[in-house]
C-alpha positions in Angstrom: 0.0 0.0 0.0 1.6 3.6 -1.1 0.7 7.3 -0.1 -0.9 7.3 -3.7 -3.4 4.3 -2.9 -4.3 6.0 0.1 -5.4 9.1 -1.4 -6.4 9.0 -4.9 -9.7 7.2 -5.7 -12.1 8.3 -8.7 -14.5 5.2 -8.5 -18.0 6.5 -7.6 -20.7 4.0 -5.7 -24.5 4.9 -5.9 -26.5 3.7 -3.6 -29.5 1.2 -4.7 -32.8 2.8 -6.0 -34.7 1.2 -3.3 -32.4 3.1 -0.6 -33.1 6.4 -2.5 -36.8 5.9 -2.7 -37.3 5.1 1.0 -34.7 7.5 2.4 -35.5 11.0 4.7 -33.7 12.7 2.0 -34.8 10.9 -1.4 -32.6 11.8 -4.1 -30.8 14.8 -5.6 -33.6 16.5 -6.1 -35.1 16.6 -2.7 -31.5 17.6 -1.2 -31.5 20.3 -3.2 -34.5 21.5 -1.6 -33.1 21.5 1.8 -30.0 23.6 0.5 -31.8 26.3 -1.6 -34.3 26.4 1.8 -31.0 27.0 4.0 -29.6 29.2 1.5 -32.7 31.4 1.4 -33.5 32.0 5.0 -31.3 29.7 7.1 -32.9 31.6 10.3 -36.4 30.3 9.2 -34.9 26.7 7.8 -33.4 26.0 11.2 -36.9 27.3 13.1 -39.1 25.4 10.8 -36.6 22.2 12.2 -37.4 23.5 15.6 -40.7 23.7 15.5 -41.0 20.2 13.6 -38.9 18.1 15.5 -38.2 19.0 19.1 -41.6 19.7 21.9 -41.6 23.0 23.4 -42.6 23.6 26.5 -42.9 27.6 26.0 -42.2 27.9 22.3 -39.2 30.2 21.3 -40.0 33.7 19.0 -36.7 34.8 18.3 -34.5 32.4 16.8 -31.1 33.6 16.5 -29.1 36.5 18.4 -25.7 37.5 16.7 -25.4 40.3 19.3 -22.3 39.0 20.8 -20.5 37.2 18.0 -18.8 34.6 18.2 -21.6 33.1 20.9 -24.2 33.0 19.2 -27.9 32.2 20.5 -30.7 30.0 19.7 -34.2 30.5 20.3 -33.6 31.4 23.2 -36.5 32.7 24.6 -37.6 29.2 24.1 -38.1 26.4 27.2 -37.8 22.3 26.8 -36.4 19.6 28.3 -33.8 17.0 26.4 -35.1 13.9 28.5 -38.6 14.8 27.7 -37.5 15.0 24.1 -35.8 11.7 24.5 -38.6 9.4 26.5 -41.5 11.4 27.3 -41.9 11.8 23.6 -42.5 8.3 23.0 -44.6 6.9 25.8 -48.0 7.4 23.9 -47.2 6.2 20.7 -44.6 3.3 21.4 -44.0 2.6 25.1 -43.2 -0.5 24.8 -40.7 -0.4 21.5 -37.2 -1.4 23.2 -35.4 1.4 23.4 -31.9 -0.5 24.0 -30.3 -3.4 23.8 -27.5 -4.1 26.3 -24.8 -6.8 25.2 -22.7 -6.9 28.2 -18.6 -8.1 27.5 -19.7 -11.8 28.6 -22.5 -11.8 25.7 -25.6 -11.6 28.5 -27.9 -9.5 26.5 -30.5 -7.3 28.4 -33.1 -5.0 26.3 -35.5 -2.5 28.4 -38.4 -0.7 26.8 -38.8 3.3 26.0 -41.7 3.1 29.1 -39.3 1.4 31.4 -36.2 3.3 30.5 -38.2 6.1 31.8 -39.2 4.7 35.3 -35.9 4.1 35.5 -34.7 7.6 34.2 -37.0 9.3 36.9 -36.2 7.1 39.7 -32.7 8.0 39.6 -33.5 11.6 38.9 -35.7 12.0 41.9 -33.0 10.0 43.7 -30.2 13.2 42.5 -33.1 15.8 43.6 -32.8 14.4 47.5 -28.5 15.6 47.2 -29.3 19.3 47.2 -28.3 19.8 43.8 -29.4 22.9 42.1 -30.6 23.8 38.5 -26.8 24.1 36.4 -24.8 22.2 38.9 -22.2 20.1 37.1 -21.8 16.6 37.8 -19.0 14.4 36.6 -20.2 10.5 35.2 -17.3 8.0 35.1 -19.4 5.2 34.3 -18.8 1.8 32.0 -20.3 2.0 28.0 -23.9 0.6 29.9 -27.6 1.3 30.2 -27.0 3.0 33.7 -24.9 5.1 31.6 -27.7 6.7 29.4 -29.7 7.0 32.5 -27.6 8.9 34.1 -27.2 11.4 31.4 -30.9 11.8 31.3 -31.5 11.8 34.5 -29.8 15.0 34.7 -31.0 16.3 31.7 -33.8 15.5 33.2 -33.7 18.2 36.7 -31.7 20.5 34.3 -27.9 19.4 36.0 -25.0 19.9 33.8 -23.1 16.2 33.1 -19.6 16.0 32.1 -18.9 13.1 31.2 -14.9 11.1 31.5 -14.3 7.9 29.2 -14.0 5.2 31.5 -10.5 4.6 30.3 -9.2 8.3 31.6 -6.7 7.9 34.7 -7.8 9.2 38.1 -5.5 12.8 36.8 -7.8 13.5 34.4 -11.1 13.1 36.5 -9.3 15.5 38.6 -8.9 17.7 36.5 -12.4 18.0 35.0 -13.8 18.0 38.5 -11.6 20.9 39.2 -12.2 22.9 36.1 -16.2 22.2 36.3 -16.3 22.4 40.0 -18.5 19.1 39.9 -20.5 18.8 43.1 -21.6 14.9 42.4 -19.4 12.2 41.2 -21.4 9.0 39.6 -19.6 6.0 38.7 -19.3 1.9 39.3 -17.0 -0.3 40.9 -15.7 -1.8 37.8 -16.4 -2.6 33.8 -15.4 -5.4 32.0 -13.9 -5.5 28.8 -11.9 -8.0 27.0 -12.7 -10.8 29.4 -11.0 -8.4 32.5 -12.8 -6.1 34.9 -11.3 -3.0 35.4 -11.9 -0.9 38.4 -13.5 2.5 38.3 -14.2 3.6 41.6 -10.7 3.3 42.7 -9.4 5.9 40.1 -12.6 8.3 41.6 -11.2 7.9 45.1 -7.5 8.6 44.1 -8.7 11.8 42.1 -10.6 13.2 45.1 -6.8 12.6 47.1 -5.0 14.6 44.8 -6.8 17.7 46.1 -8.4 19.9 44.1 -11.8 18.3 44.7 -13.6 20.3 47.3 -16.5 21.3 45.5 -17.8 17.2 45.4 -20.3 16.8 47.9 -21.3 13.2 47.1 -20.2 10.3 45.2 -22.6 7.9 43.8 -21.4 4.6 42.8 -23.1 1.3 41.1 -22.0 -1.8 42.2 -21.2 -4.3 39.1 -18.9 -7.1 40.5 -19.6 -9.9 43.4 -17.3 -7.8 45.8 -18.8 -6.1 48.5 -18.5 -1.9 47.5 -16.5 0.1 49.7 -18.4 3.4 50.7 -16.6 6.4 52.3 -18.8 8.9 54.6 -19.9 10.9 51.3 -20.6 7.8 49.1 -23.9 6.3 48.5 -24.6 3.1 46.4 -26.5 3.4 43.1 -29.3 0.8 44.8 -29.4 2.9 48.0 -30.4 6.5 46.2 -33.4 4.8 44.2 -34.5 2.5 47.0 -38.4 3.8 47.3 -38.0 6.3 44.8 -40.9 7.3 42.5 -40.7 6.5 38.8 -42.1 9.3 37.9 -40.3 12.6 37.5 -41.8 15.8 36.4 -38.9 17.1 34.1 -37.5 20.7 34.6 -37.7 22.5 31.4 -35.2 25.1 30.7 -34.0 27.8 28.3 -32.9 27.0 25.5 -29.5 28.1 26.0 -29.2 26.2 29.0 -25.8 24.1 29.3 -27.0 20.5 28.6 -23.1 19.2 29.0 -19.7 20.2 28.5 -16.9 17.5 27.3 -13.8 18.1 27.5 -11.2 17.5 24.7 -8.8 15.0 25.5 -5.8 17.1 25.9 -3.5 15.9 23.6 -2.6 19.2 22.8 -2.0 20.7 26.8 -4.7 20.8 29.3 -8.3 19.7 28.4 -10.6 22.3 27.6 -14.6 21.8 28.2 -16.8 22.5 25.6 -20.0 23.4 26.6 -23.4 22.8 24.7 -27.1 24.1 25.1 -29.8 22.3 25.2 -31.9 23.5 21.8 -29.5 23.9 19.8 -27.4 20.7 20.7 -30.7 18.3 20.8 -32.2 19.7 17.3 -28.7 19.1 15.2 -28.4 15.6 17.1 -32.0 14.5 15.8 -32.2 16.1 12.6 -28.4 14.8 11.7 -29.4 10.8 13.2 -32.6 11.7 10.8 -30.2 12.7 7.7 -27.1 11.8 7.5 -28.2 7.9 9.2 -31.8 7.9 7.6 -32.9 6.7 10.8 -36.7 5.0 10.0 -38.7 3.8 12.9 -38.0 0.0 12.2 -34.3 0.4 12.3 -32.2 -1.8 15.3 -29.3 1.3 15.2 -25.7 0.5 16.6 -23.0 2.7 17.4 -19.7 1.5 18.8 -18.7 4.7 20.5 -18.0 5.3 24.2 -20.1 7.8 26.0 -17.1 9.3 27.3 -16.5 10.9 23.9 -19.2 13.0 22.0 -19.7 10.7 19.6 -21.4 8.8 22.2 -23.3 11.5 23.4 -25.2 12.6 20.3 -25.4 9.3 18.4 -25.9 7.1 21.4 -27.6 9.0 24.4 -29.5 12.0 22.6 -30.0 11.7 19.0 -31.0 7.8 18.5 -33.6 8.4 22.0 -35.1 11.8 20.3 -35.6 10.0 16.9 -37.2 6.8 19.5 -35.0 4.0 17.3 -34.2 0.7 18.8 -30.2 0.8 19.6 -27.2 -1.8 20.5 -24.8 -0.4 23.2 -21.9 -2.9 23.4 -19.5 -2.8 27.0 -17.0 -4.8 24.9 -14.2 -4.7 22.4 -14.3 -5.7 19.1 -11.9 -8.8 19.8 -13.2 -10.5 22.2 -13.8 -13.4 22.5 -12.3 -13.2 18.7 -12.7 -10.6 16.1 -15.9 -11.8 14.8 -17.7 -10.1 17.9 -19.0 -7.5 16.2 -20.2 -9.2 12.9 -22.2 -12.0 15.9 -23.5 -8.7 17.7 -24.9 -7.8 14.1 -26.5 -11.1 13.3 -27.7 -11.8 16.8 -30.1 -8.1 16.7 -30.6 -7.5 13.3 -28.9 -4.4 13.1 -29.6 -2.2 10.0 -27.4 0.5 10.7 -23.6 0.3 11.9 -22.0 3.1 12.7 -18.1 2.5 14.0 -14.1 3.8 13.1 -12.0 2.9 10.5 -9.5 2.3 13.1 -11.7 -0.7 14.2 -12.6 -1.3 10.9 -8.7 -2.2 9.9 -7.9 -4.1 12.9 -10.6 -6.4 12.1 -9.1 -6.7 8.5 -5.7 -7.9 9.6 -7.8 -10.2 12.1 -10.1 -11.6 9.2 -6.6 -12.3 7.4 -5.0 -14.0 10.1 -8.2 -16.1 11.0 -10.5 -16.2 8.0 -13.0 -17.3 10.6 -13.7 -13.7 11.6 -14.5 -12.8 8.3 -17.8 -10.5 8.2 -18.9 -13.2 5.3 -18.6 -15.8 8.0 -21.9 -14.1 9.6 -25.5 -13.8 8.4 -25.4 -9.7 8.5 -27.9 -9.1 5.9 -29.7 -7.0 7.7 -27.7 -4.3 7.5 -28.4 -1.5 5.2 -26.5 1.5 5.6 -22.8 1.8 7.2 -21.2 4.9 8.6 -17.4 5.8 9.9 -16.5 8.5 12.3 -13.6 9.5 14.1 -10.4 9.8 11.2 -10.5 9.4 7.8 -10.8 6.3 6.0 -8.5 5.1 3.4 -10.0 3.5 -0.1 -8.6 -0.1 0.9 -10.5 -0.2 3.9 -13.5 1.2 2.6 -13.7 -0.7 -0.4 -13.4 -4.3 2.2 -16.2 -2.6 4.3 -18.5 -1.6 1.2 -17.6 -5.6 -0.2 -17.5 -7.8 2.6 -19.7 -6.1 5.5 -22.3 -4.1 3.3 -22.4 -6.7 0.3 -22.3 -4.1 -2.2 -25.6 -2.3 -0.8 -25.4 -0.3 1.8 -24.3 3.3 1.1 -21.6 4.4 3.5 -21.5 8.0 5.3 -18.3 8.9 6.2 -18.9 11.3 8.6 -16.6 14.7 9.5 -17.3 17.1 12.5 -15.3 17.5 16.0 -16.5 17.6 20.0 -16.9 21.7 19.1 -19.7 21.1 16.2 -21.8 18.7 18.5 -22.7 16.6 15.3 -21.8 16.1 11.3 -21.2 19.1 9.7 
């Protein structure tokens, strides 16, 4: 492979008629549309998205500020609530459509319903509200790739907390860190996760952080136990089980403005000291469903998977906002690709249907070298037929490994979006 293999191709790939004629955006012709519309008036395109997609609470009339350049602001006379947008949204029409379906690193597969991701959203909520936490208080999530998770995030979406948060492979440094910078009052995390056959402890790494200093403003640490061991609480810790014991599951949500800080995420800090990036609420929640709506052509019937983290902001608008706004069934996966071998993924796919696959080229090569060692793991080794549109994020992808993921995982027919934005943009650009 050469530097001119990698970067010239001139091949194009159309996708297959009956893709077109089913897809959110049919054709040419209809794209068109949406770009003369955004061309035109982009204020109005954008408020017409608004008004069509996300449920307002007090609906906004102005719909963009330039006053103060370069923070800009969206209907922001506006009031909602993302975890209304994400569960509430669906309890009348499909309550009972699973909303996820956990495959835990040891294959045990649990799936929970819209309705019953929503108890469980508001007893943990109501469970945060008895902490003495206040509307815009940050708190920091260190939790495994899980349903808990998503709840978490929602549940402070929910009572209009600000999460933040850390990939459960961070070190203790860097929860410090964002603890200190956000001046988190609330910590949530587990005792371990298990990937690759290994559990990993998490709650250790949160009680060296908090001895580093720097940590004053954390009133309370909230941690799920995972593992057989016994959890070991300090005086400010409580145990997941412990704050929703008796807890109501139902939790009126707290609708804010629209520029309300729904999360910040911090960038990783390969370039010097992480820097949080904060988004609102509106704005954030309306590019995550319109762009799952778009660029994925999510359609109600679709079983959705994305292999990203959480931690990173790929996980947060195509996992625990975008795919619960647009009320999809989704895959989260605590694994790696690798384990128990490297057809994990391709057995994931076959086992739930999935119709949509959305991962990173990095993953996607390593799996190539694995299908050459071991032709077992070859994605042609797996009934995958349901799949009908692919998607990469995170780096570019090179023509050889797009042309083995367009051949042997998509079969020829499913389009691929290779997808380019940054923790800054929220979504695809």
């Amino acid at each position: 492979m050469d530097i001119e293999s990698i970067h010239h191709e001139e091949r194009i790939f159309y996708p297959p008629k009956n893709v077109i004629e089913k897809a959110n955006v049919s054709g040419m012709d209809a794209y068109e549309t949406i770009c003369k519309k955004f061309a035109d008036n982009y204020e109005e395109a954008w408020a017409d998205l608004a008004k069509e997609l996300l449920i307002w609470e007090k609906p906004f009339t102005k719909i963009l500020n330039e006053d103060n350049p370069p923070f800009f602001k969206w209907f922001e006379d506006g009031k909602l609530n993302a975890s209304y947008n994400c569960l509430d949204r669906h309890l009348n029409s499909q309550p009972n459509k699973i909303a996820i379906i956990f495959e835990g690193d040891d294959g045990v597969v649990t799936e929970i319903s819209y309705k019953d991701l929503y108890h469980r959203v508001c007893e943990f909520a109501n469970g945060l509200k008895t902490l003495g936490l206040e509307l815009g208080d940050r708190v920091i999530i260190y939790l495994p790739m899980t349903i808990e998770a998503v709840i978490a995030m929602q549940a402070c979406a929910r009572i209009g907390l600000t999460h933040s948060v850390v990939f459960g492979g961070f070190s203790a440094k860097s929860i410090q860190e964002r603890v200190d910078d956000a001046q988190a009052k609330l910590i949530i995390t587990a005792d371990y996760q298990f990937r690759g056959g290994k559990k990993i402890p998490l709650k250790s790494s949160v009680d060296e952080a908090i001895a580093m200093g720097g940590c004053d403003s954390v009133k309370h640490i909230i941690a799920l136990q995972r593992g057989k061991d016994e959890l070991v609480l300090g005086s400010n810790d409580i145990s997941w089980a412990n704050l929703i014991h008796d807890q109501k599951n139902e939790c009126d949500p707290v609708f804010v403005d629209s520029e309300h800080p729904l999360f910040i995420l911090y960038t990783s800090g390969s370039t010097g000291t992480p820097k949080g990036v904060q988004h609102s609420t509106a704005g954030y929640l309306l590019h995550a469903m319109n762009s799952s709506r778009w660029t994925f052509d999510m359609q109600d019937e679709d079983i959705y998977w994305c292999t990203a983290d959480v931690g990173w902001i790929t996980g947060h608008t195509y996992v625990a906002y975008g795919p619960m706004a647009m009320g999809v069934t989704q895959v989260i996966f605590e694994g790696i690709p690798t384990f128990p071998d490297a057809s994990r993924f391709w057995k994931i796919i076959e086992k739930h249907k999935v119709s949509i696959f959305y991962t990173a080229p990095t993953a996607i090569r390593a799996l190539i070298k694995a299908s050459e060692v071991d032709m077992t793991t070859d994605p042609r080794h797996s009934d995958i037929s349901s799949l009908r549109l692919l998607g990469t994020v995170g780096e570019p992808i090179n023509p050889e490994a797009w042309m083995w993921y367009y051949k042997s995982v998509g079969n020829e027919k499913c389009p691929i979006v290779d997808t380019f934005w940054q923790t800054e943009t929220g979504g695809h650009v």
